[in-house]
C-alpha positions in Angstrom: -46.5 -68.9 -11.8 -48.9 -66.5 -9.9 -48.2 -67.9 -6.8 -44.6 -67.8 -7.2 -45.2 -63.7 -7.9 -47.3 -64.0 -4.6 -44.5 -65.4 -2.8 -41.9 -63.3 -3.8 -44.2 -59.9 -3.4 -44.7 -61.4 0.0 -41.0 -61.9 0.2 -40.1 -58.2 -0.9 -42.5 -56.6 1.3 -40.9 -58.2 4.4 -37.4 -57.8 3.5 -38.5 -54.1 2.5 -40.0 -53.2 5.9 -36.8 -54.7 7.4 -34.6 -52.8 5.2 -36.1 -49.2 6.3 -36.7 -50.3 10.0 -32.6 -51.1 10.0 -32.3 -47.8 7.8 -34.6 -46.0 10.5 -32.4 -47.3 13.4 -29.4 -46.7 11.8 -30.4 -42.3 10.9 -31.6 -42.7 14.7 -27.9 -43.9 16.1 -26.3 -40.4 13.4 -28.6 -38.4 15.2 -28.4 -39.3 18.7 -24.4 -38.7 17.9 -24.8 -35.5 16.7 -27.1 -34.5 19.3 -24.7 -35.7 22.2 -22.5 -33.6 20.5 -24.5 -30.5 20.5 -25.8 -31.1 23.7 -29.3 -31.6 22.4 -32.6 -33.9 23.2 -33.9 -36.1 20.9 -37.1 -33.8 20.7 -34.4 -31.4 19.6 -33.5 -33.1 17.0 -36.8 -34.3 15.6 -38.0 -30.0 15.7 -35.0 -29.3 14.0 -35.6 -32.1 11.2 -39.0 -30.7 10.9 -37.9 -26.9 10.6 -35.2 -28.4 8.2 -37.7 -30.2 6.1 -40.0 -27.5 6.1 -37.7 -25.0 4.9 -36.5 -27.1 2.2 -40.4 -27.3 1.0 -40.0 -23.7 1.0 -43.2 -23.7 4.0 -41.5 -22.8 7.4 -43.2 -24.3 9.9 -45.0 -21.5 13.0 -44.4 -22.6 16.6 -47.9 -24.0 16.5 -47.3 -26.3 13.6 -43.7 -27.4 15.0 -45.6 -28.5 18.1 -48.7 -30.5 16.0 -45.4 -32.4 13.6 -44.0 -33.3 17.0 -46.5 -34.0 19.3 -46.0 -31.2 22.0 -47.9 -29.0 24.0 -47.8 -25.2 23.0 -46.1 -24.5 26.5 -43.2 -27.0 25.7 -43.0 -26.5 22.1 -42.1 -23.0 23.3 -39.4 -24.2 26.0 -38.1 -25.9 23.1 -37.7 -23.0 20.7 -36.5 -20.9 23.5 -33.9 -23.5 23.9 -33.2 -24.1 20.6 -33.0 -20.0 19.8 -30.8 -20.0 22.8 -28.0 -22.4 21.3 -27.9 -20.4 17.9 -29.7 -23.5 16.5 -33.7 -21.9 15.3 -34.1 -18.4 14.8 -37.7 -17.3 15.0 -38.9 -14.6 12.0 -41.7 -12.5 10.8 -41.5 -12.6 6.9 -45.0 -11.9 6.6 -47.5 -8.8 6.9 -49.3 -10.0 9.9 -46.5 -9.4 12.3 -48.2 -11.6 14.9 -47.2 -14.9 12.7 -43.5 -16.0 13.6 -42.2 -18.9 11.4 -39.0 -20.9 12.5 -36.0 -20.9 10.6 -32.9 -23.0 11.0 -29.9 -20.5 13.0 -27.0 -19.9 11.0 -24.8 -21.6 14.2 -27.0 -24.8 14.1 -26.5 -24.7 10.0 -23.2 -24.7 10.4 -22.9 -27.2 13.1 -25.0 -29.6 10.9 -22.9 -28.9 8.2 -19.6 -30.1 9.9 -21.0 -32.8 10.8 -22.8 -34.5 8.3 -21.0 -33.0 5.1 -18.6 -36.4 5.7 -21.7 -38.6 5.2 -22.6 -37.8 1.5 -19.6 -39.3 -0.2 -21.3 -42.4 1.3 -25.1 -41.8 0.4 -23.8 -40.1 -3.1 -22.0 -43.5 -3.8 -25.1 -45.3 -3.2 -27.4 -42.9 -4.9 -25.0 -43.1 -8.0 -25.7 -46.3 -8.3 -29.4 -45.7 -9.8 -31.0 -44.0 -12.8 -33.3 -40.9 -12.6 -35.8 -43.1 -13.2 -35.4 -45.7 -10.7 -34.8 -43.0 -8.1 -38.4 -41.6 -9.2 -39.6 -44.7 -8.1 -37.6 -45.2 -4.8 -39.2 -41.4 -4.0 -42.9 -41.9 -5.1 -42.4 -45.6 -2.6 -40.8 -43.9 0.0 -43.3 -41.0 -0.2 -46.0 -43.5 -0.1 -44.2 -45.3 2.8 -43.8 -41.8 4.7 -47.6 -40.6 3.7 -49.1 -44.3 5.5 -46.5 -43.7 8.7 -48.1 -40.1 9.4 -51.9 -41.0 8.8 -51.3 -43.8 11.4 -49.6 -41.4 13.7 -52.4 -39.4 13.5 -55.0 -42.2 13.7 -52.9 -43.2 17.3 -53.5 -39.1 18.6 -57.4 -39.3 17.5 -57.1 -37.1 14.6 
């Protein structure tokens, strides 16, 4: 019997890994639309996920941060916020008493571009999402955490941190 778990854990992790490499690919090929659409680079996009993702932690990234999440010198990390300001898409903002720290907030422009376009996708993710229990979701979140967690220590192991 315990080789039969052994098979099917080996079985399950494959089929897993598949499943969120296709999932990957698949977010990629949304993205890339809506950035053709918005005239925007892929960097683009992945500062903006980051500023997104920040915000919704309630810890707005700082130029200097934006550039360590996405791997960019501080001289292009600026181009791209000067770009990204430019389009109505970031906004920069000093929220605290140290008026020499700027964080990066999402534009209200970009929000609403975003919104347009990717509003039609959650009937489609709710659908799926109404398909578990609060506590099987807990779990999906504390593996894809885990998942997430072991893809930035390797990124970081590749850059020599």
């Amino acid at each position: 019997m315990e080789g039969s778990e052994t098979a099917e854990r080996q079985r399950l992790r494959r089929a897993l890994v598949d499943l969120l490499n296709t999932y990957s690919s698949e977010a990629q090929h949304i993205g890339h639309a809506f950035a053709n659409r918005n005239h925007l680079h892929a960097t683009d996009m992945h500062a903006l996920l980051a500023v997104m993702h920040a915000e919704r932690h309630g810890t707005p990234l700082t130029p200097g941060k934006l550039g360590e999440a996405i791997g960019l010198t501080s001289g292009a990390t600026t181009a791209l916020i000067d770009r990204l300001e430019k389009g109505g898409h970031l906004r920069r903002s000093r929220e605290s008493t140290d008026r020499r720290v700027v964080h990066l907030r999402y534009g209200d422009a970009g929000m609403s571009l975003a919104m347009a376009f990717f509003t039609p996708l959650r009937p489609h993710t709710d659908a799926v999402m109404d398909q578990f229990s609060v506590d099987e979701l807990q779990v999906i979140e504390k593996f894809l955490n885990g998942m997430t967690g072991a893809l930035v220590e390797y990124r970081d192991e590749l850059r020599g941190r």
